[in-house]
C-alpha positions as CSV (number, residue, x, y, z in Angstrom):
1,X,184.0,91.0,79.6
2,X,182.8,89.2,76.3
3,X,184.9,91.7,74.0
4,X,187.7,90.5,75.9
5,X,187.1,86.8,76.2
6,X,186.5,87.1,72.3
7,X,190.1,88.9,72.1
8,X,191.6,86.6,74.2
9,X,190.6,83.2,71.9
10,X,191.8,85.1,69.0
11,X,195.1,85.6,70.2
12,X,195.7,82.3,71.4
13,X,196.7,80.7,67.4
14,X,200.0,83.6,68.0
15,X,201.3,81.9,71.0
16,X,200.8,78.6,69.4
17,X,202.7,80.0,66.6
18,X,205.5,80.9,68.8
19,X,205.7,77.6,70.0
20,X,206.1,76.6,66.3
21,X,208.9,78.6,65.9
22,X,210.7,77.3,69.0
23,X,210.5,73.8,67.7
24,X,211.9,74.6,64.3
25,X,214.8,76.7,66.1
26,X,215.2,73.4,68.9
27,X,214.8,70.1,67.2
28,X,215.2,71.3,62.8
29,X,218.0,73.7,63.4
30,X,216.0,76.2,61.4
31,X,218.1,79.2,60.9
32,X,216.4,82.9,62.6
33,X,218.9,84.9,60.9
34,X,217.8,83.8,57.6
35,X,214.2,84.6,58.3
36,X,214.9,87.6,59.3
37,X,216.8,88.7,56.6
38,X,213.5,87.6,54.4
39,X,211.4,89.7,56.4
40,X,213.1,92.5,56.3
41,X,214.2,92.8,53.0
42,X,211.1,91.1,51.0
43,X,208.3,90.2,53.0
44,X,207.7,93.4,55.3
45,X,208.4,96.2,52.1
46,X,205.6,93.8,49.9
47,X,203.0,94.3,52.8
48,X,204.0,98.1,53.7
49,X,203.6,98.6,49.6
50,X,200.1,96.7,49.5
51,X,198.7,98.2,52.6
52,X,199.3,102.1,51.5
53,X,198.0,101.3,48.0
54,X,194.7,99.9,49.4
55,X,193.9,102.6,52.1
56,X,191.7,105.5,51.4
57,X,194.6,108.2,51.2
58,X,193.9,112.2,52.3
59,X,196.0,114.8,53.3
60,X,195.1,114.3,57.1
61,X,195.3,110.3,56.7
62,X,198.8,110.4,54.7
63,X,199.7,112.7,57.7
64,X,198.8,110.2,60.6
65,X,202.0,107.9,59.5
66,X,204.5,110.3,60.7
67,X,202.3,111.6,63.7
68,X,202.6,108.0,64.9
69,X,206.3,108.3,63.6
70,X,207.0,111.1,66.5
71,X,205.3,109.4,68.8
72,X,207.5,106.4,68.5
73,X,210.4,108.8,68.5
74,X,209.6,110.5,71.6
75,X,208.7,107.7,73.1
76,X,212.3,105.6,71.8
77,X,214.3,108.9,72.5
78,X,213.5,109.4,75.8
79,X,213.7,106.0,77.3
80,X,217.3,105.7,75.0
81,X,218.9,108.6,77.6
82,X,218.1,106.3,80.6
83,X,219.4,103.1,78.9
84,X,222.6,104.7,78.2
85,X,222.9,105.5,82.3
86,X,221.3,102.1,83.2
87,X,222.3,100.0,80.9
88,X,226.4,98.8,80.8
89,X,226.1,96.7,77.0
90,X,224.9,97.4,73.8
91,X,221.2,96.6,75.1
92,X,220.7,99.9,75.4
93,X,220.9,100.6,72.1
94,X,218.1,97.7,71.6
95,X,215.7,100.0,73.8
96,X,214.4,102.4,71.4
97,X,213.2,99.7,69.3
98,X,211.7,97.9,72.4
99,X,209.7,100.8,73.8
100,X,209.1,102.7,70.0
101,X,207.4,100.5,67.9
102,X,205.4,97.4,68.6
103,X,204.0,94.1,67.1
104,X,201.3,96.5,65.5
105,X,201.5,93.6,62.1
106,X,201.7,90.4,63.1
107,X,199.6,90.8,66.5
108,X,198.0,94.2,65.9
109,X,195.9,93.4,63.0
110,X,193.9,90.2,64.0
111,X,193.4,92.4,66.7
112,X,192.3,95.5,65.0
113,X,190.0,93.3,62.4
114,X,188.6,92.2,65.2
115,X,187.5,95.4,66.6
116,X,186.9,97.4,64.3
117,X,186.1,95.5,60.8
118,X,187.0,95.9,58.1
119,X,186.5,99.9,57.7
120,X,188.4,100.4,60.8
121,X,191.2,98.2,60.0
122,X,192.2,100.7,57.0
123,X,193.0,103.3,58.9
124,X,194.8,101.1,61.7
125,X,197.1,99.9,59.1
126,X,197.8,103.1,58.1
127,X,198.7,103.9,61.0
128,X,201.3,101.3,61.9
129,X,202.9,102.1,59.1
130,X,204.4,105.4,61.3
131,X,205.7,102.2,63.6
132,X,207.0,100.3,60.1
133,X,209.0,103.8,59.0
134,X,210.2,104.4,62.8
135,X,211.6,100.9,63.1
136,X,213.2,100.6,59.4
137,X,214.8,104.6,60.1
138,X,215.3,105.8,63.7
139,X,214.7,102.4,65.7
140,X,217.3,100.9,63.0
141,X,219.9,103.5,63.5
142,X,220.1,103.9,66.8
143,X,220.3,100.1,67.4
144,X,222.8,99.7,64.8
145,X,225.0,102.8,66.9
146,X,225.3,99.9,69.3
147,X,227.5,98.3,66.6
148,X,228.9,100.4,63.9
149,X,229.7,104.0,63.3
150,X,227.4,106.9,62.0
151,X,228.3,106.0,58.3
152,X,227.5,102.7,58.0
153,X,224.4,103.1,60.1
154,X,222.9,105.7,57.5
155,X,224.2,103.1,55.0
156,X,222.5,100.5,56.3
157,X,219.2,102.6,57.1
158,X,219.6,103.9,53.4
159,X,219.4,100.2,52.1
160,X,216.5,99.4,54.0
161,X,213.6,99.1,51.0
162,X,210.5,99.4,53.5
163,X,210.6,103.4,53.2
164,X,211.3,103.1,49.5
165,X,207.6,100.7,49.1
166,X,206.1,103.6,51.5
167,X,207.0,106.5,49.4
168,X,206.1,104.2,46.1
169,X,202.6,103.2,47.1
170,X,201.6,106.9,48.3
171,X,202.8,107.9,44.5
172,X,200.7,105.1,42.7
173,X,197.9,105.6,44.8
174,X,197.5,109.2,44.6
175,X,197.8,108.8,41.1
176,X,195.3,106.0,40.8
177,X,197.1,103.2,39.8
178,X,195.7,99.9,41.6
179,X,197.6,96.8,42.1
180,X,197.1,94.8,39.0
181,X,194.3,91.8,40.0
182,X,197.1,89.4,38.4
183,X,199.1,90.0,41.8
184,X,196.4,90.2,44.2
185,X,197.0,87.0,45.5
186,X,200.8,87.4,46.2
187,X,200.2,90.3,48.6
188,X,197.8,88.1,50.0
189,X,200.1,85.4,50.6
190,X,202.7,87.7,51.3
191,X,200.8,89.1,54.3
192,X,199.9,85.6,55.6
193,X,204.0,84.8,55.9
194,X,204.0,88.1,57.6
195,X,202.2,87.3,60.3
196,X,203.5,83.2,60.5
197,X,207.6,84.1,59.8
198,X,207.3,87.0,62.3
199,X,205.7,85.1,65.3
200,X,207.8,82.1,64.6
201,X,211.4,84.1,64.7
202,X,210.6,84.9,68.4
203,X,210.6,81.2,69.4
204,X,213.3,80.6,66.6
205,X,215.9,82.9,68.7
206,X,215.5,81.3,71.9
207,X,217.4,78.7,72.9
208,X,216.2,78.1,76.6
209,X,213.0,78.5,78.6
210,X,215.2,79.2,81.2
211,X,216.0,83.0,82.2
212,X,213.8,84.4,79.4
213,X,214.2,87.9,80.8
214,X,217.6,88.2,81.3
215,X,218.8,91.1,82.3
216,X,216.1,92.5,84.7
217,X,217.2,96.3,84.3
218,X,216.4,96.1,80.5
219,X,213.5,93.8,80.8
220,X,211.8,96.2,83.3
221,X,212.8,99.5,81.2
222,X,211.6,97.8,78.2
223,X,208.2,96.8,80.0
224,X,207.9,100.4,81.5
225,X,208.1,102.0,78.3
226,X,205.6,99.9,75.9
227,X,203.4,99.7,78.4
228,X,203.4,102.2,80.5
229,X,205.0,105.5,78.5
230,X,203.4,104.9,75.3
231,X,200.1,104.5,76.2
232,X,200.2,107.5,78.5
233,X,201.3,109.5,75.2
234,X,198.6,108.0,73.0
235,X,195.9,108.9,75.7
236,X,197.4,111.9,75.8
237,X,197.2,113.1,72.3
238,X,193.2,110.9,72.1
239,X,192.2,113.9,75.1
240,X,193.8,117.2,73.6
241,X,193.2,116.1,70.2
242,X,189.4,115.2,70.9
243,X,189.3,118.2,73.1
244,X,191.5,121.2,71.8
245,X,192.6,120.7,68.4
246,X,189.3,118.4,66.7
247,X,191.8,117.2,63.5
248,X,191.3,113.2,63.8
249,X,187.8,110.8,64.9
250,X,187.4,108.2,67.6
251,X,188.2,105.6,65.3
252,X,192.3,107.1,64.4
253,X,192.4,108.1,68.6
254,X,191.3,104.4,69.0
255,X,193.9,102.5,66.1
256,X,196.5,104.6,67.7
257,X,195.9,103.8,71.4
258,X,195.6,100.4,70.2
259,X,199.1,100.4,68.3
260,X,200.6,101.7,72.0
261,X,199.5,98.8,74.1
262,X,200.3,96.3,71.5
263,X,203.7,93.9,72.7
264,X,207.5,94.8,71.9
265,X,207.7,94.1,67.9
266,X,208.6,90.9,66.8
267,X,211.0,93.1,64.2
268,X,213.2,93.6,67.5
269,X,214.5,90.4,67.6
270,X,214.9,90.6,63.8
271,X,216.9,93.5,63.9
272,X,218.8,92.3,67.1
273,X,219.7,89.0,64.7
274,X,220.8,90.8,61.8
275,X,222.8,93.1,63.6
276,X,224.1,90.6,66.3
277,X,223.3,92.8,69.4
278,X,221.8,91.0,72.3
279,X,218.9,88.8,70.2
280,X,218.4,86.2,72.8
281,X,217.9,89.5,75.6
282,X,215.9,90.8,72.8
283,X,213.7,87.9,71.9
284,X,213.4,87.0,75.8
285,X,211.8,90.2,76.6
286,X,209.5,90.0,73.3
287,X,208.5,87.1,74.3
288,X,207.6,87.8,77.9
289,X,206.0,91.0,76.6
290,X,204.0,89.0,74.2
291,X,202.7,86.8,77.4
292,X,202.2,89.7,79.5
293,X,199.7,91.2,76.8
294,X,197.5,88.0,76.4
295,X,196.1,89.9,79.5
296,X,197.1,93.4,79.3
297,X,195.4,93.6,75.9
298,X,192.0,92.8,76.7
299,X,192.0,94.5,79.9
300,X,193.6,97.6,78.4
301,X,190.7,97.4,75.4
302,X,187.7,96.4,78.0
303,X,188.8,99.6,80.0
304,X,189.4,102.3,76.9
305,X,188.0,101.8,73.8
306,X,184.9,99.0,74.6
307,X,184.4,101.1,77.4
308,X,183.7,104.1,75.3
């Protein structure tokens, strides 16, 4: 009960920061598709490139990326196939990102540090970064279908420079070539708007506090698959890795279970903005999500990993 009174008074600056954003998007006029066209075409590459170069890469650990990648696959996939039968807009298409990924940056890592310190936070973050390629390749593409043909969807995915600073980092850092100590401080920075810029587009992109969820169908299928579906998978894979297979420690079984109950990614309503497909349904349901897990969390981490 401590751990997750503790949890709960650090999440608390987040919703404030939310709030923020709402009164920069109400009273200042401040412009969400802007932002979002920052973060995802500066800000999130810088912090993907900075968090790969300072992890502790191995074969296994380069590896746990794109295990977390197929997870958020499945998990999108699956849920994509009922949206398309439930679902009578281009929402659907928004599904995969809701139910993949998850705010594994801007919420996840306060959370993680928390935690797990410092040591544990490393191989959280590489972790996410399976969410960060998901969300910038499959998640993008699929919600972009909603919109625009197969060509200009791998167009767009192929422009996206977050799988470029992936690939980049691994190559410097396997070669053991740090980030020069003159720039230090820029990722730093760069990180910090991360976290402010991507909580503050939520409230940015909603006009009203009235009928924040919208559609109900998608709200609940959205709600079903983060929080139900992907933490089922990652509980899964914690019990026949630790059991069967013995590849990964309780500390990757733990950053991954913790990546599946995090909310719906605030990079849903960025992507919804850029590509004009649904943001207010989108940033609604992040929203309510990101409510919903200012309890779900801390229960979720009393019961599993503080439990443990």
């Amino acid at each position: 009960m401590t751990a997750a009174l503790a949890l709960l008074f650090k999440l608390l600056p987040l919703y404030i920061t939310v709030g923020l954003g709402w009164i920069a998007g109400r009273f200042l006029q401040a412009s969400g598709s802007h932002i979002a066209g920052m973060m995802l075409y500066i800000v999130t590459p810088s912090v993907v490139f900075s968090g790969v170069m300072n992890a502790p890469l191995s074969a296994s650990v380069i590896l746990l990326p794109f295990v977390v990648f197929s997870f958020c696959s499945v998990v999108g996939l699956a849920h994509l196939a009922i949206a398309r039968g439930w679902l009578n807009n281009a929402s659907a298409n928004i599904i995969p990102l809701s139910v993949g990924t998850g705010n594994t940056g801007y919420f996840g890592i306060p959370v993680a540090l928390l935690l797990f310190g410092e040591q544990g936070l490393s191989i959280y973050i590489v972790c996410l970064l399976g969410t960060t390629l998901y969300e910038n390749s499959v998640g993008f593409y699929l919600a972009a279908r909603g919109r625009f043909g197969v060509r200009d969807c791998l167009l767009k995915v192929a422009r996206l420079p977050s799988i470029y600073a992936f690939c980049l980092a691994v190559v410097l850092n396997l070669s053991g070539i740090d980030i020069p100590s003159v720039l230090i401080p820029l990722f730093d920075n760069l990180r910090g708007a991360y976290s402010i810029l991507g909580m503050m587009i939520i409230g940015m992109s909603i006009l009203s506090f009235r009928g924040l969820a919208g559609d109900l169908r998608f709200t609940a299928l959205a709600f079903f698959g983060k929080f139900v579906s992907w933490p089922l998978l990652a509980l899964a894979f914690w019990w026949l890795d630790s059991q069967w297979l013995h590849i990964y420690n309780l500390a990757v079984y733990q950053a991954i279970f913790l990546i599946s109950i995090t909310p719906i990614a605030a990079n849903t309503v960025v992507i919804a903005t850029l590509l004009d497909t649904e943001p207010q349904q989108a940033a609604g349901t992040t929203l309510l999500s990101t409510v919903f897990a200012l309890i779900y969390i801390p229960l979720m981490v009393s019961l599993v990993i503080v439990g443990r």
